[in-house]
C-alpha positions in Angstrom: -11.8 -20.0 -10.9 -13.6 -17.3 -9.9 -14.4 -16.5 -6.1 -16.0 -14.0 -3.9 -16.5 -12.9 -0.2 -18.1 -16.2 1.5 -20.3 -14.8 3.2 -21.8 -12.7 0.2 -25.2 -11.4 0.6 -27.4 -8.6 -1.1 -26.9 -5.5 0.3 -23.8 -5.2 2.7 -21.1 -3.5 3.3 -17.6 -4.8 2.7 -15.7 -4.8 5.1 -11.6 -5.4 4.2 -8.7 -6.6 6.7 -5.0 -6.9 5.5 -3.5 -10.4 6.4 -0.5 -10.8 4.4 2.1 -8.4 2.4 4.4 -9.3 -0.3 7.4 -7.4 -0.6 10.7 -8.0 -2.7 13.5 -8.5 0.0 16.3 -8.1 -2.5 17.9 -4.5 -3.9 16.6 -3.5 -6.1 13.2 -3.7 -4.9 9.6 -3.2 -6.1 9.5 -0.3 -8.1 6.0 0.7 -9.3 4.6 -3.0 -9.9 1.3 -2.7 -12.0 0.2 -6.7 -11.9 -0.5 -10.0 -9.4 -1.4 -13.2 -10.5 -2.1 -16.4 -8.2 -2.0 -20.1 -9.2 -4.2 -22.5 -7.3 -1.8 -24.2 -5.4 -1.0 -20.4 -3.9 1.9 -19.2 -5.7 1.7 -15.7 -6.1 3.2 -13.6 -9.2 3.7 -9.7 -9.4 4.6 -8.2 -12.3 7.4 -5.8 -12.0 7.8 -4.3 -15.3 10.1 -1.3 -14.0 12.7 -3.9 -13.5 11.6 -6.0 -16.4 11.1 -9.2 -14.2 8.4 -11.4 -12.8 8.8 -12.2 -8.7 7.4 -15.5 -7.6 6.1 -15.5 -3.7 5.1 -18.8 -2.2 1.7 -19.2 -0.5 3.3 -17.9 2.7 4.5 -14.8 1.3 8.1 -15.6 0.7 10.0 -14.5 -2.4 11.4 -17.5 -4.2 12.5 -16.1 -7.4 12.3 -13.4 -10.0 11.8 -14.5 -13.6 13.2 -12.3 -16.1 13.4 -14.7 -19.6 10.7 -16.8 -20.7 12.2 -19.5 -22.7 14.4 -17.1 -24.9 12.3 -14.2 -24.9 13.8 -11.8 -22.3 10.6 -9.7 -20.6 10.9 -5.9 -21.6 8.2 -3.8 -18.9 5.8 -6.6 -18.7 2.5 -5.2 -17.1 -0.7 -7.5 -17.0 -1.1 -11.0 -16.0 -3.1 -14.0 -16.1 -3.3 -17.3 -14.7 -4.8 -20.2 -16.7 -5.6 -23.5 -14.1 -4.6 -26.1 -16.8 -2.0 -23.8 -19.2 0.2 -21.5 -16.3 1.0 -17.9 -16.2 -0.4 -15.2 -19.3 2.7 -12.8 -19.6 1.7 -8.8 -20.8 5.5 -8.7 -22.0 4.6 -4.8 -23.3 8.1 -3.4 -24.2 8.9 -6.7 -26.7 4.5 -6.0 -28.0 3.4 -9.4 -27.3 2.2 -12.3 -24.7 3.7 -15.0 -23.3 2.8 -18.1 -21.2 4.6 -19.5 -18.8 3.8 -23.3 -18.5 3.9 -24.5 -14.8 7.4 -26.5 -15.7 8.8 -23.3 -16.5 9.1 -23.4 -20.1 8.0 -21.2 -23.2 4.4 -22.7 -23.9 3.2 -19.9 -26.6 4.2 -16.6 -27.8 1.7 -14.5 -29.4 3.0 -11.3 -31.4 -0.3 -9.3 -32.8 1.2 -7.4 -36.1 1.4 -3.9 -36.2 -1.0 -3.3 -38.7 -2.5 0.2 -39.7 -2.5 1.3 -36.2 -0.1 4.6 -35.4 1.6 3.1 -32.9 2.7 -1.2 -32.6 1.0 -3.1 -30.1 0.9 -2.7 -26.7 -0.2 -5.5 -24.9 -0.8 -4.4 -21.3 -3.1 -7.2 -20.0 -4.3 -10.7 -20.9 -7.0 -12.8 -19.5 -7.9 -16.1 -20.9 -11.4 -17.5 -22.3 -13.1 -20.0 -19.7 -12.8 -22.9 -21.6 -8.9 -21.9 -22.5 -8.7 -21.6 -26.2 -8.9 -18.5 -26.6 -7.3 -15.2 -25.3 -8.4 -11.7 -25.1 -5.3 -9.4 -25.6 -5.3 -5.4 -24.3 -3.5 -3.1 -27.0 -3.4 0.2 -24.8 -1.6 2.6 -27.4 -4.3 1.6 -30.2 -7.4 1.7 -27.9 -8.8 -2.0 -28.7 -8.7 -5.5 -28.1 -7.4 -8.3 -29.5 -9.6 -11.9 -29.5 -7.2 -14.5 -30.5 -7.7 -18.2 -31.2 -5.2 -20.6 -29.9 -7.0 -23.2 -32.1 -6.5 -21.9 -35.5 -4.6 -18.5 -34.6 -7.6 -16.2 -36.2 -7.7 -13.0 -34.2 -9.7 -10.1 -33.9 -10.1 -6.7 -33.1 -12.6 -5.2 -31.0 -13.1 -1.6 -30.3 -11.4 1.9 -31.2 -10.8 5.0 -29.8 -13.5 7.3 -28.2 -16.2 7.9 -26.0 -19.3 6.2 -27.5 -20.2 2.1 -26.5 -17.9 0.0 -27.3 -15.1 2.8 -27.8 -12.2 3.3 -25.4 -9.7 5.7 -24.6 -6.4 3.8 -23.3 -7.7 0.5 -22.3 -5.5 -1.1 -19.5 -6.1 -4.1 -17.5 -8.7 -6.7 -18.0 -10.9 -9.3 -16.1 -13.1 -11.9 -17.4 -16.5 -13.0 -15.0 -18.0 -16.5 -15.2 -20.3 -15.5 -18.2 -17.0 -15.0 -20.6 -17.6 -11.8 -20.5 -14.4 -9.6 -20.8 -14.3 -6.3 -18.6 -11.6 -4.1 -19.2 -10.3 -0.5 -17.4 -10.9 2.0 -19.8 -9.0 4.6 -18.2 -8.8 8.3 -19.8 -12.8 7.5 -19.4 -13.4 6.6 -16.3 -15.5 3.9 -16.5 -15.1 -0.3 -16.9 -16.1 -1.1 -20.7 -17.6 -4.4 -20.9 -17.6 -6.5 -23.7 -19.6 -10.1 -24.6 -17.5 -13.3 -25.3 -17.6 -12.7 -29.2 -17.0 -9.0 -28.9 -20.3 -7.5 -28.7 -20.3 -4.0 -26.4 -22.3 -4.6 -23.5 -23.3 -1.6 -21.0 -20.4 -0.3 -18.8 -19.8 -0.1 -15.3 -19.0 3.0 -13.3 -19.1 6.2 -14.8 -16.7 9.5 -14.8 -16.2 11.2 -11.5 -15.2 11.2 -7.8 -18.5 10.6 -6.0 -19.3 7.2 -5.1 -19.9 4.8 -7.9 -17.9 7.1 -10.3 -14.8 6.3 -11.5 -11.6 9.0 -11.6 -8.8 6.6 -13.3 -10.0 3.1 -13.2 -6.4 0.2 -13.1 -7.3 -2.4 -12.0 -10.4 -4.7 -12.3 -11.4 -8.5 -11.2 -14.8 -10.0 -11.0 -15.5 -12.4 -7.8 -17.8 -15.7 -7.7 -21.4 -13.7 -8.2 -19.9 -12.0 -10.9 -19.5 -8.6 -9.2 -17.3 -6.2 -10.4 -13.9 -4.8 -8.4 -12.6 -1.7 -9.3 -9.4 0.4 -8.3 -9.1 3.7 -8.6 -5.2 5.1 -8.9 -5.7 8.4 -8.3 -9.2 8.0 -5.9 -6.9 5.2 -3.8 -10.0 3.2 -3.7 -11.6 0.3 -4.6 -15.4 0.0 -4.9 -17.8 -2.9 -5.5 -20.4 -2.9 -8.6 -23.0 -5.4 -9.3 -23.0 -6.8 -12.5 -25.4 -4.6 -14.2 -23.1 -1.8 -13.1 -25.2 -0.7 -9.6 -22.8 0.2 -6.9 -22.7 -2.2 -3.8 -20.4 -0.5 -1.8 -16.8 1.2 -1.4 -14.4 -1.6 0.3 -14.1 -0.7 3.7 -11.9 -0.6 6.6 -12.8 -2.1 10.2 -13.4 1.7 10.9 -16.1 1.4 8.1 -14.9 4.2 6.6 -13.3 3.5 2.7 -9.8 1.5 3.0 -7.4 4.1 1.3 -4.8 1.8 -1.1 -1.6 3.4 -2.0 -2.1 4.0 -5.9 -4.0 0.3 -6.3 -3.3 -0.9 -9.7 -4.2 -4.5 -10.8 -7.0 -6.7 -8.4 -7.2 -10.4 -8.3 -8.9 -13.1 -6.5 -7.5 -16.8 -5.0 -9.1 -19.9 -4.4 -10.3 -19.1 -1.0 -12.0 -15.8 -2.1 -9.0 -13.1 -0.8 -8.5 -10.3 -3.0 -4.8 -9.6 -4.1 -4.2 -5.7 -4.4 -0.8 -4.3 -6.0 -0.3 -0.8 -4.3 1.9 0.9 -6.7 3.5 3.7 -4.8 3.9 1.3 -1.5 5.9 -0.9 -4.1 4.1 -4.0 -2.9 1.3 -6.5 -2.6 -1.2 -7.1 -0.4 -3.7 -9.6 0.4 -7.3 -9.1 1.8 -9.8 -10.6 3.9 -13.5 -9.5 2.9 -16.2 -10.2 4.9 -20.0 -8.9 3.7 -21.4 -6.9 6.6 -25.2 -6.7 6.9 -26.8 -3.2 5.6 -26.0 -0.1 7.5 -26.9 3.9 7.1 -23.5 4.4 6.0 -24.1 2.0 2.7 -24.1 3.5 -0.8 -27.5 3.3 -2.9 -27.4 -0.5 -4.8 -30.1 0.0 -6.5 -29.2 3.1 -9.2 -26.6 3.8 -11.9 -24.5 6.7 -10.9 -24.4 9.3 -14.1 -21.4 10.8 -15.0 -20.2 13.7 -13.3 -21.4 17.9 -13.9 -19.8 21.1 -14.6 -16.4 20.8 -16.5 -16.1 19.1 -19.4 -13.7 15.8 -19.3 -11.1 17.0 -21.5 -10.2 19.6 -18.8 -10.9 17.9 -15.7 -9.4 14.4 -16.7 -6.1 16.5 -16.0 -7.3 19.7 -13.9 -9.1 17.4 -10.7 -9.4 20.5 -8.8 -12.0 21.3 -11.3 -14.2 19.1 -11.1 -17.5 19.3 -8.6 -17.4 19.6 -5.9 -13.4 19.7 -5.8 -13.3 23.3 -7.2 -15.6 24.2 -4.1 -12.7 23.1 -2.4 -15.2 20.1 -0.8 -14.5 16.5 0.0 -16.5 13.6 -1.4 -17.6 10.7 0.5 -14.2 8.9 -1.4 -11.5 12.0 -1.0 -10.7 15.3 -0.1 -10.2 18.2 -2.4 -6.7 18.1 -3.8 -4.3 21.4 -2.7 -4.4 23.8 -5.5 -3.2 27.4 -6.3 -2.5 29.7 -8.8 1.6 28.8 -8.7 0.8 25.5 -8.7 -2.7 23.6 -9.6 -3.6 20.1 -8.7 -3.1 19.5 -12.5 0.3 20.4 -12.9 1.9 18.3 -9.9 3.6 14.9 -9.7 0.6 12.6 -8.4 -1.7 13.6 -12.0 1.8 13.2 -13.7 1.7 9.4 -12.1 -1.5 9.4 -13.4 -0.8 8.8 -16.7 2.8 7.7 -16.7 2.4 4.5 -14.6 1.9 2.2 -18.0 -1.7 2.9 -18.1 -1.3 5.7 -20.9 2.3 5.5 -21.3 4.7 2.9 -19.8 7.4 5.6 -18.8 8.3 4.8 -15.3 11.6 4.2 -15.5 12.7 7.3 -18.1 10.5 9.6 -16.0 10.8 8.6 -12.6 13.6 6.6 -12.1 16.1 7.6 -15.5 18.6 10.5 -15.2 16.9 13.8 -16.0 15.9 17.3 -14.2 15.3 17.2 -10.5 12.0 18.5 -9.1 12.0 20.2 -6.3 15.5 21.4 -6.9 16.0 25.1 -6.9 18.2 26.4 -9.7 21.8 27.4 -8.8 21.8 31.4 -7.8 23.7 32.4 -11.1 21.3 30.8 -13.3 17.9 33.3 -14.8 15.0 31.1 -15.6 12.8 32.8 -17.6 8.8 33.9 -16.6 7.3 31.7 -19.6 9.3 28.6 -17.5 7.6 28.8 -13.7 9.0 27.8 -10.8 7.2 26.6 -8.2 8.7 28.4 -4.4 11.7 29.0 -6.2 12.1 25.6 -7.1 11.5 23.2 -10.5 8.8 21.3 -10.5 7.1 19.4 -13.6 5.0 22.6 -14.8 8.3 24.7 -15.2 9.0 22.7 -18.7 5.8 20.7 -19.2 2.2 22.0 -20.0 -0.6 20.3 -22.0 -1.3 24.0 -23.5 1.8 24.7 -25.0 3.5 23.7 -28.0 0.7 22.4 -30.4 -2.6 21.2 -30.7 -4.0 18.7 -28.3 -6.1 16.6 -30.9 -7.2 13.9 -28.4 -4.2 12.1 -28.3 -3.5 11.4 -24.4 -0.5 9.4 -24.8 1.6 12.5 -26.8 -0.6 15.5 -25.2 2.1 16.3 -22.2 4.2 19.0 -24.7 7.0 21.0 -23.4 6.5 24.5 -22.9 8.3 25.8 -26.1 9.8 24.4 -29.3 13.2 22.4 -28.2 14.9 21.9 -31.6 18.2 23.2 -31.7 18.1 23.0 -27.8 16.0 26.3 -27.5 14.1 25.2 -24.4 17.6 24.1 -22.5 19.9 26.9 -23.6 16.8 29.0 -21.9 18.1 28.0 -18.5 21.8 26.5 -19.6 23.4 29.6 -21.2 26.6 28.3 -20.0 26.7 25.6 -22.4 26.5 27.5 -25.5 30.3 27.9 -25.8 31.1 25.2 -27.6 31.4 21.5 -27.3 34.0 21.9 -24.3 31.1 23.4 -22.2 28.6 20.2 -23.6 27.2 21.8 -26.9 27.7 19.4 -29.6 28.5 21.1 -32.6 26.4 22.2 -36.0 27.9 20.0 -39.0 30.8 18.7 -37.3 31.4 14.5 -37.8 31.0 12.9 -34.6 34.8 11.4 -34.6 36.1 15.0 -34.3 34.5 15.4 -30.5 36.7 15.6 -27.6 36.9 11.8 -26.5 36.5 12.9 -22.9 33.0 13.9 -23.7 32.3 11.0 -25.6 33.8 8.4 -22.7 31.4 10.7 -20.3 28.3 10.1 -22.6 27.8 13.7 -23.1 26.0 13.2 -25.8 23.7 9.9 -25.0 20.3 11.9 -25.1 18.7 13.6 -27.9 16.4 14.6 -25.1 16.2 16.4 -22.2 15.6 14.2 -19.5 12.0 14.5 -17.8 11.5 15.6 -14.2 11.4 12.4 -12.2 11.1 12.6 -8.8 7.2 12.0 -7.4 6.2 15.5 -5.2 4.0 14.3 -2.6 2.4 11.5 -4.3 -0.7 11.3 -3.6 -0.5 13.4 -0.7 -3.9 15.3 -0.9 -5.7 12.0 -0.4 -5.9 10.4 3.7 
């Protein structure tokens, strides 16, 4: 069912309170949930894929359980979800590349595994959403930039889209929404903007457009579509959610009682109940909350309804998608109506810190929370002990490491317009070269943690073995979240 604010009319402002949070009470916690589904009787499903487990809430708010099997398919980083009235919970089960549902008795009621194909990558199903009359579901592949329409009739499927800029192209679709007209809506995120397709596929106009002013779109998660078919949008990096008609005009930026824009904390997936609350999963506040919208009359402080915003001057994307201190009026150093310009400096730029990291790595490109945030790796923040010479090419940031001193975009190969490999490290690491630049002391031998050229792996010491010295082929990524999100109020 789709619902809205009920007191919707033409024109207003909307205005947002929060009433309810839902919050794991066990250890471990939430950890960067992307996903909330809610039945009709009120049960309430969130998707936390970083612990590869579904938690169940109760209308009330209370935690009942955390699902982490369906049938026999253990969940692997499941992202998106769905809930079908009649059928029960739509299961993005990403890390095992398919979709489950969960019938309301608890049991497997379909699995549905796309094949791999001729696509680079295997799929990655992020999101599902179902057709309105149920036989059909529209799958997200994020890694191959398309969707998948499959029957539940007769198992045909097909594909929709591929990757790029023009109608009907995408770049790193994410989650998806259907409104009352079967259309499918779907975050298309590297391009800032909702692409929109018809009920058989056909590429309809998008919504929002690529930017930071009002009615543009920085890096689009979540999106959900209420009873008049109107369009909600969050923005991840924005920490917004705004309000488009269906033709794409902006109605307005959800509010606060202060009628200034409610700021989420890194708002991922939207959804609506029976009783027309929104449901808003705030990423870095590892939780849920739930919203009362009311639709104000008009005021001086609305946005304009009646045009399309155009997509943001002056740089062109494939900088400022990374570098958002670029882009206007940011690199005057000026605010928009939505956020203030990020901090930025020569030692370290906007683009090089851990909130445009999260950006990216928080499933919506790549699904690395737990390897890069979470998993055992370099330390930011961390200066290096006093005997230890980092080299110039590797920068520190105030004497510390941060993510620039082994990442950069502009190092290390070509970009070709692949997002989800562009992040290279800042010199060649085969034979260890980029480690042994900081880690001279473990070039003595395998007693100081250097495994050794043509030796068999049975001849290592077995206290190195037991200490699983040599469990990465990989340095470890730098995984702990500077000030996230701390240039926007």
């Amino acid at each position: 069912m789709f619902v809205g604010p009920s007191d919707a009319r033409a024109g207003g402002q909307f205005v947002a309170e929060v009433t309810l949070e839902f919050v794991h009470p066990e250890d471990p916690g939430f950890r960067m949930p992307t996903d909330v589904a809610v039945a009709p009787d009120g049960t309430v499903f969130v998707a936390d894929g970083s612990h590869n487990r579904i938690s169940r809430f109760d209308a009330a708010g209370v935690w009942r359980e955390d699902i982490r099997a369906v049938g026999d398919h253990v969940l692997a980083s499941p992202v998106g979800l769905d809930y079908h009235a009649d059928a029960g919970l739509w299961i993005a089960d990403s890390g095992n590349h398919q979709a489950l549902l969960l019938t309301p008795a608890g049991a497997l009621g379909r699995k549905i595994v796309p094949l791999h194909g001729t696509s680079h990558f295997p799929p990655d199903i992020t999101d599902v959403v179902t057709t309105s009359d149920g036989t059909a579901v529209w799958l997200v592949d994020n890694d191959n930039n398309h969707l998948i329409r499959w029957n539940l009739i007769d198992e045909s499927h097909l594909q929709i889209g591929e990757q790029g800029e023009s109608l009907g192209s995408m770049q790193h679709p994410f989650l998806i929404a259907r409104n009352a007209e079967d259309d499918v809506l779907v975050t298309d995120v590297i391009n800032g903007r909702v692409s929109v397709f018809s009920g058989t596929g056909s590429p309809r106009p998008s919504v929002g457009a690529y930017g930071i002013e009002p009615g543009q779109l920085y890096r689009p998660k979540g999106v959900a579509c209420d009873t008049e078919n109107n369009v909600w949008v969050s923005d991840g990096t924005l920490n917004v959610i705004q309000v488009f008609s269906k033709d794409g005009s902006l109605l307005d930026v959800l509010r606060g009682s202060d009628g200034k824009p409610m700021k989420f904390e890194f708002p991922m997936g939207i959804t609506f109940d029976g009783q027309g609350r929104v449901y808003v999963v705030e990423l870095l506040a590892d939780r849920v909350v739930r919203l009362e919208v009311k639709q104000t009359r008009p005021s001086t402080g609305s946005f304009p309804q009646s045009k399309r915003t155009k997509i943001v001057g002056g740089q062109a994307r494939s900088c400022t998608v990374c570098h958002i201190e670029w882009i206007e009026p940011f690199s005057r150093g000026v605010a928009t109506a939505l956020a203030d310009s990020p901090p930025s400096t020569d030692e370290q730029p906007a683009a090089s810190r851990g909130e445009m990291c999260l950006s990216c790595h928080d499933a919506s490109v790549v699904d690395s929370r737990h390897r890069v945030w979470d998993a055992h790796g370099h330390r930011t923040g961390v200066a290096p002990p006093s005997e230890m010479k980092v080299p110039a090419q590797l920068p520190l940031v105030n004497g510390e490491i941060a993510c620039r001193t082994c990442h950069s975009a502009h190092a290390g190969g070509a970009f070709m317009s692949d997002f989800r490999t562009a992040v290279f490290l800042r010199m060649p690491n085969q034979a260890s070269e980029l480690c042994i630049s900081c880690h001279q002391d473990k070039t003595r031998g395998p007693e100081f943690g250097t495994h050794p050229v043509g030796g068999m792996p049975w001849v290592l010491p077995r206290s190195l073995v037991a200490a699983g010295a040599f469990g990465r082929s990989s340095p470890g990524h730098g995984n702990r979240l500077e000030s996230a999100l701390s240039f926007l109020p």
